[in-house]
Every structure is written in C-alpha cells, then in structure tokens.
GUNUTOR-250456 format. One record per residue (C-alpha): y, z negated, x negated; residue in one letter; residue number from 1. Coordinates in steps of 0.02 Angstrom, whole numbers. Layout:
BEGIN
Y, Z, X, a, NUM
...
//
This chain:
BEGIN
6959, -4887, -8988, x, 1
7044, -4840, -8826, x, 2
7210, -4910, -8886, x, 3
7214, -4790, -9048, x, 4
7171, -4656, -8922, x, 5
7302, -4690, -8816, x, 6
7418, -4702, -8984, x, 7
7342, -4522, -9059, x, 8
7360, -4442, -8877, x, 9
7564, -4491, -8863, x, 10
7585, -4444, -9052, x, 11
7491, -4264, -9012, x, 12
7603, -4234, -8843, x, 13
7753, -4294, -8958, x, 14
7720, -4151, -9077, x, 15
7666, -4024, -8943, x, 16
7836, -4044, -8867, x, 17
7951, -4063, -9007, x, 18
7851, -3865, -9086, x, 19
7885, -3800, -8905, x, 20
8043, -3867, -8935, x, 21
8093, -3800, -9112, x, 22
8007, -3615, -9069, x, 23
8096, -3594, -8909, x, 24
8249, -3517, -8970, x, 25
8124, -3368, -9049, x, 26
8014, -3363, -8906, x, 27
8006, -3194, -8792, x, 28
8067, -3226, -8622, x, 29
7901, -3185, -8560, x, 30
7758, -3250, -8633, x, 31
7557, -3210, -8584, x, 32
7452, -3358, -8496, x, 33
7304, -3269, -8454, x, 34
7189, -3155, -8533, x, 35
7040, -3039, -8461, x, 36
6870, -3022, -8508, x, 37
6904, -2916, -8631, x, 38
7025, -3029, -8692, x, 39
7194, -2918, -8663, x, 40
7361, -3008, -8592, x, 41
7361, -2979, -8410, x, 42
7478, -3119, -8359, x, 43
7640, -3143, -8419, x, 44
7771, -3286, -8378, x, 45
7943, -3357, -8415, x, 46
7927, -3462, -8587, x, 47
8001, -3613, -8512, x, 48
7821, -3617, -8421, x, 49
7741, -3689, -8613, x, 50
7802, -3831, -8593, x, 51
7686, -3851, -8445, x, 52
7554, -3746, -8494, x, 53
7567, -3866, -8652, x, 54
7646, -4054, -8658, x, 55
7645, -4053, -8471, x, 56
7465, -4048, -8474, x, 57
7413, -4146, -8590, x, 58
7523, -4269, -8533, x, 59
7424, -4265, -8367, x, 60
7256, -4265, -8438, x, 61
7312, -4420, -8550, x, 62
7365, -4500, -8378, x, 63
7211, -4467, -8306, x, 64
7087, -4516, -8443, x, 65
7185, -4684, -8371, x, 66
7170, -4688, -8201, x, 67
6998, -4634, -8158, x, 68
6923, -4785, -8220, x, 69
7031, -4864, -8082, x, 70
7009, -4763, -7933, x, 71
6799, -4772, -7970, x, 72
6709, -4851, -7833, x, 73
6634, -5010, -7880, x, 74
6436, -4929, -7868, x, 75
6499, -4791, -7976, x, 76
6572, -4873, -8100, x, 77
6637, -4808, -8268, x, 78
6617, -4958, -8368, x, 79
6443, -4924, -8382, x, 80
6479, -4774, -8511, x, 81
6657, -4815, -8566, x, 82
6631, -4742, -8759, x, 83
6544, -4590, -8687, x, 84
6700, -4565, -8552, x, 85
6833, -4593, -8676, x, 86
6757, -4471, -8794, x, 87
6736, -4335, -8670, x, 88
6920, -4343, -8592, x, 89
6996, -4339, -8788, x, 90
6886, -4185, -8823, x, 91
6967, -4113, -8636, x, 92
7150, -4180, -8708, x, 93
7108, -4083, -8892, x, 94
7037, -3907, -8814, x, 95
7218, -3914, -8733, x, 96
7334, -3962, -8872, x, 97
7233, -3830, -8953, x, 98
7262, -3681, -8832, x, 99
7427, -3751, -8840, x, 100
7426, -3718, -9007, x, 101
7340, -3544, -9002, x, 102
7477, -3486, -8850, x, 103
7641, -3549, -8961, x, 104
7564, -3474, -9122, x, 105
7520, -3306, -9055, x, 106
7702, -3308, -8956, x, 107
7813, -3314, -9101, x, 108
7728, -3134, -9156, x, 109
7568, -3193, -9276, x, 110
7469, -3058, -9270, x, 111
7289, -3119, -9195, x, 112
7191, -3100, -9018, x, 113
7262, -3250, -8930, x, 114
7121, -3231, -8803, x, 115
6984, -3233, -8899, x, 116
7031, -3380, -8992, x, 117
7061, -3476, -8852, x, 118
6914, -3427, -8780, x, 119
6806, -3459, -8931, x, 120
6897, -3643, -8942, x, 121
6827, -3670, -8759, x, 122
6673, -3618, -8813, x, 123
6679, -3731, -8935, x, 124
6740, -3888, -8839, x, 125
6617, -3851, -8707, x, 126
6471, -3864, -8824, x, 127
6541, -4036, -8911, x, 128
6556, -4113, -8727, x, 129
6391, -4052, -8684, x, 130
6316, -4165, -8842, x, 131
6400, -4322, -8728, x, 132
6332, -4270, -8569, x, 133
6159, -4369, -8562, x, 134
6252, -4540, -8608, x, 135
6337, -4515, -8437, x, 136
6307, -4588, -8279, x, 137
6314, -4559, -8083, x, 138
6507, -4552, -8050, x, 139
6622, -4435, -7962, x, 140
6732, -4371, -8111, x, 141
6629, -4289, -8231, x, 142
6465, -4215, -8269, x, 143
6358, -4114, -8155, x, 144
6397, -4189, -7989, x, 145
6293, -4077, -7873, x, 146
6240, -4183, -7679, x, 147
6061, -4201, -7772, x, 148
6131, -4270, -7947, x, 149
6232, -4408, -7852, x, 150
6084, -4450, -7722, x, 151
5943, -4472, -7866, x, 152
5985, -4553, -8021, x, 153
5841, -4470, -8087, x, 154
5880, -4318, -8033, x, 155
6052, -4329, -8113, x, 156
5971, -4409, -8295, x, 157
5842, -4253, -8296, x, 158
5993, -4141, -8238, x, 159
6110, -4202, -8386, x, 160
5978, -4209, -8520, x, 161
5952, -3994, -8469, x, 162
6146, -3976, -8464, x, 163
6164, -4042, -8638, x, 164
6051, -3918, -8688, x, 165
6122, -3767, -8581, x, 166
6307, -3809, -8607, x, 167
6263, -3826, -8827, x, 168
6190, -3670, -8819, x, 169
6285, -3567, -8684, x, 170
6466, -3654, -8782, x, 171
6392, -3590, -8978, x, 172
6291, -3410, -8886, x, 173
6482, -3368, -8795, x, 174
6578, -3405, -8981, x, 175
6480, -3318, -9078, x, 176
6450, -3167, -8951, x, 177
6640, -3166, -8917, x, 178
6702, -3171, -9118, x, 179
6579, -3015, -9148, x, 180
6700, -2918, -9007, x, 181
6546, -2947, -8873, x, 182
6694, -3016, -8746, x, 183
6597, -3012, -8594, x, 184
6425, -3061, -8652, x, 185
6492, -3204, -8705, x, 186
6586, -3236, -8549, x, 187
6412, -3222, -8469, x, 188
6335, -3340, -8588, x, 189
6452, -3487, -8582, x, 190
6459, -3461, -8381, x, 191
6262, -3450, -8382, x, 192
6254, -3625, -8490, x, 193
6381, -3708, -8367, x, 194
6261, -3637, -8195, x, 195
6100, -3672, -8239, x, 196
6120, -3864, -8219, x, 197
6165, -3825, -8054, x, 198
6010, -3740, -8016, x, 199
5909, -3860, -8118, x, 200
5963, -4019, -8003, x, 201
5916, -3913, -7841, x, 202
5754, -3863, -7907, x, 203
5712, -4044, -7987, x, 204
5765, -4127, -7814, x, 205
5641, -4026, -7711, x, 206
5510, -4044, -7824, x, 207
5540, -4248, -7804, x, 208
5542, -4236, -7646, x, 209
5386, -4131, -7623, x, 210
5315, -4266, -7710, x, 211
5368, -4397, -7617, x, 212
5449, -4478, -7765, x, 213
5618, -4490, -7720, x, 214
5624, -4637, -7643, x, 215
5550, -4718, -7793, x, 216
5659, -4653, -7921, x, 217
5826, -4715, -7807, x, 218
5879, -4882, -7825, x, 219
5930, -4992, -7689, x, 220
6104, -4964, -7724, x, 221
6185, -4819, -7774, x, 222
6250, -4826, -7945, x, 223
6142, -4965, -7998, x, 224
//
C-alpha cells in the first residue's frame, strides 16, 4: 500500500509541475494566494511563487508523510496506526494538489470564485480526515494533541471519537454554508468543528480527574 502511495504521490507532483510548467508562459505576472472571508483576492504574488504554492508543497508533504514515522519517539509510535496515518497524510497531499489545481485553473482567466472553491475543498478534506481520526493514537504529529490528550489516553480516545464528529460536521456545515454565498458562516462553522475538541479534552480531563480516575485510565507507560 505505502509503496503505490509513494508511486501515485511522485506521478501527482510530476503532473503538478509539468501544468505549472506548460501554463506559465499565459500566466499574469501576479497571481492571488490568499482570499478573505468573503472570499475576494486580497493577496497577490509573482507567478513563479506556484510552483511553491504547488509542486513545492506537495513535494514536502510527500517527504514528510516519510519522515515522521522516523523521528516518532519509541512510546509514541506510529506503527500502531500505520493504515490510518498513511491515509490521513494522502488526503493532506490531495487537498493540496487540489488547491493547486483550483489556483492554476482560476489563473489562466476561468471564470469561477477561486476562494470559495478552495475553501469548500478544505471543507471537504477536513471532514474526510475527521472520519480517520478515532483510529489514531497518542503521537505528536497529528490529531488533537492538547497537554490533556497526550497525558490520558483516555482522554485523547474520548477526545478523537468527539472530533470525528465535530470536524464531519463543522467540514460538510462550512461547504454547504459557503457554496450558498454564506462565506463567513461557514468560516465559523468549519473553525467551530476544528475548536470544540479542544475544549472537549479540557473539560473531559477535569472531569477524570475530579473523579479520581485518571490515574486508572493511564498506563504505566506513555504510549502503551
């Protein structure tokens, strides 16, 4: 599995660079890279910058998807949800060979809102990776790593079975708010399903701890 991800990853950063590549030449010299929350242009750069807005990118999320596994600490290993990682740093490498995508097509003149489709493809994105989140485990890379998640492996299952929940429905609630021209509601929704974990893991902990249960919830090691 990993090594046809690996082969569909270089194939997808082959393809980003060679459309960068072909387009340039009928590019404006100033592109946009950012858009507000009512998704309007209000950053502009030299076009030269898509390639690292684009390939560069991806090329460094690819790398990365590589390396963490390495630089884990032993306690908090990866290994113990390899399918689940690999899964969730493809769907990060996709959502930016498509905004990739979205900038390139909207920069050769197509007439659509740029920002909003971005925006509605990280909506998206967000609410596929939030299916993965309760298969993962205590590391330091991904998921809700709050200092109560990472001290209570209880505290971080309850907090990643909520943020499946919050980050589904915050990712669909911003799309669809966003496509019916309801920019910033739906700025607020996807930020509100992305918070709330946050909140959740504090509240969770204390209650544990009230309890007296955390110390029967840890295990002796961390990570274990």
């Amino acid at each position: 599995m990993t090594r046809k991800i690996f082969l569909f990853e270089l194939l997808m950063i082959a393809a980003a660079l060679l459309s960068t590549a072909l387009l340039y030449p009928h590019l404006p010299t100033q592109v946009p890279f950012h858009w507000n929350l009512r998704m309007e242009p209000d950053s502009f750069g030299p076009r030269w910058q898509l390639y690292a807005a684009g390939p560069g990118l991806m090329t460094a999320m690819a790398l990365l998807t590589w390396m963490l596994p390495w630089l884990s600490p032993r306690r908090f290993s990866i290994d113990r949800f390899w399918s689940a990682y690999h899964k969730v740093m493809l769907l990060l490498f996709c959502m930016m060979a498509y905004m990739d995508a979205a900038m390139l097509w909207a920069a050769i003149g197509h007439r659509f809102n740029p920002g909003r489709a971005i925006f509605c493809g990280l909506c998206f994105f967000i609410a596929l990776i939030g299916n993965l989140l309760g298969k993962l485990r205590r590391n330091f890379y991904m998921g809700v790593r709050t200092p109560w998640t990472l001290a209570n492996e209880r505290v971080w299952n309850a907090t990643h079975r909520f943020a499946a929940k919050t980050l589904i429905a915050g990712g669909l609630a911003g799309m669809s708010l966003t496509l019916l021209g309801l920019s910033v509601l739906g700025t607020l929704a996807l930020l509100t399903g992305l918070l709330a974990p946050v909140a959740y893991s504090l509240i969770y902990y204390k209650q544990l701890e009230r309890r007296g249960e955390l110390l029967e919830s840890s295990s002796p090691e961390l990570g274990d």
